[in-house]
Structures are given as structure tokens and as C-alpha cells.
N, C-alpha and C positions, 0 to 999 in steps of 0.2 A: 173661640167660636167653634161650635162643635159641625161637622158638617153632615151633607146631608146626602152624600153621592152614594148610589145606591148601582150596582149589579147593574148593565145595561145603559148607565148614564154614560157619558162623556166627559171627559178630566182633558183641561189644557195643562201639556207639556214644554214648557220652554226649552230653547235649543240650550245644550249644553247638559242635560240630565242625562244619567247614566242607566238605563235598560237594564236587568240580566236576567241570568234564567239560573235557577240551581239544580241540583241532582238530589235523590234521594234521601242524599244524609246532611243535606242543607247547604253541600260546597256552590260555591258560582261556578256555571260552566261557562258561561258566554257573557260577554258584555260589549254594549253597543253604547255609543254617545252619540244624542242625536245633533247633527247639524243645522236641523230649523226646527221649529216650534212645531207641535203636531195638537189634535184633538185624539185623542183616544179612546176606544170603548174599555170599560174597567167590565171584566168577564169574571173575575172573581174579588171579594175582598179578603184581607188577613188582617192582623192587627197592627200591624206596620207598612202594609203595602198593599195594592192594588196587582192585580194580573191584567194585563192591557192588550187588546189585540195592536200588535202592529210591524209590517210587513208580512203576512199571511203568518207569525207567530205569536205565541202566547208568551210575555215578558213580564217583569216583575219591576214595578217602580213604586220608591219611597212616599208614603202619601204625604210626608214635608215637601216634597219637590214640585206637587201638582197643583191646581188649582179649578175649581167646579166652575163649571158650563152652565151656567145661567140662561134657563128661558124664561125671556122678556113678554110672553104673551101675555 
């Protein structure tokens, strides 16, 4: 199923996925695991990952880890 999360959307994150962030020549600098499940705004996309806002930073998670926020209206 191809999806459909776009720039500004909302991606649920299950607790236990792993956050990072990289440096310029693509190493991880930081990595967070979260401990509860969060909603997150996806601020940018890549072809493998979403950039998420969350704790006032901009993180990088695998778009196999996440799953689309569905409005019901």
C-alpha cells in the first residue's frame, strides 16, 4: 500500500522506535528511543525516512516504523 503522508501530516509512532539525527556526511549523532507512543508532524520527507518534529527537535525516523493518521471526517 503506497502511502499518502505528505509534509505537515501527522505519522503515529509506537513506543519503542528509535529517533536520530545525522551530521552532514550522513553519520547518526543522537539517538532517542521512545518510551510511549507519540503523533508526530513529518516536517520533511526523504526516501527512507520522515524528519518529525518532536521534543522542540527535528529527528529522523524510518517510514517502516510509522504509521498514517487518518482523518475520519
Amino acid at each position: 500500500m503506497k502511502t499518502t503522508t505528505a509534509k505537515g501530516d501527522l505519522v503515529h509512532v509506537p513506543s519503542g522506535v528509535t529517533l536520530f539525527t545525522e551530521d552532514d556526511d550522513g553519520s547518526t549523532r543522537k539517538i532517542m528511543k521512545l518510551s510511549r507512543p507519540a503523533k508526530l508532524l513529518v516536517t520533511e520527507i526523504n526516501e527512507t525516512t520522515y524528519v518529525v518534529f518532536h521534543e522542540r527537535e527535528n529527528w529522523l525516523v524510518r517510514k517502516n516504523k510509522t504509521y498514517e493518521v487518518l482523518n475520519n471526517d
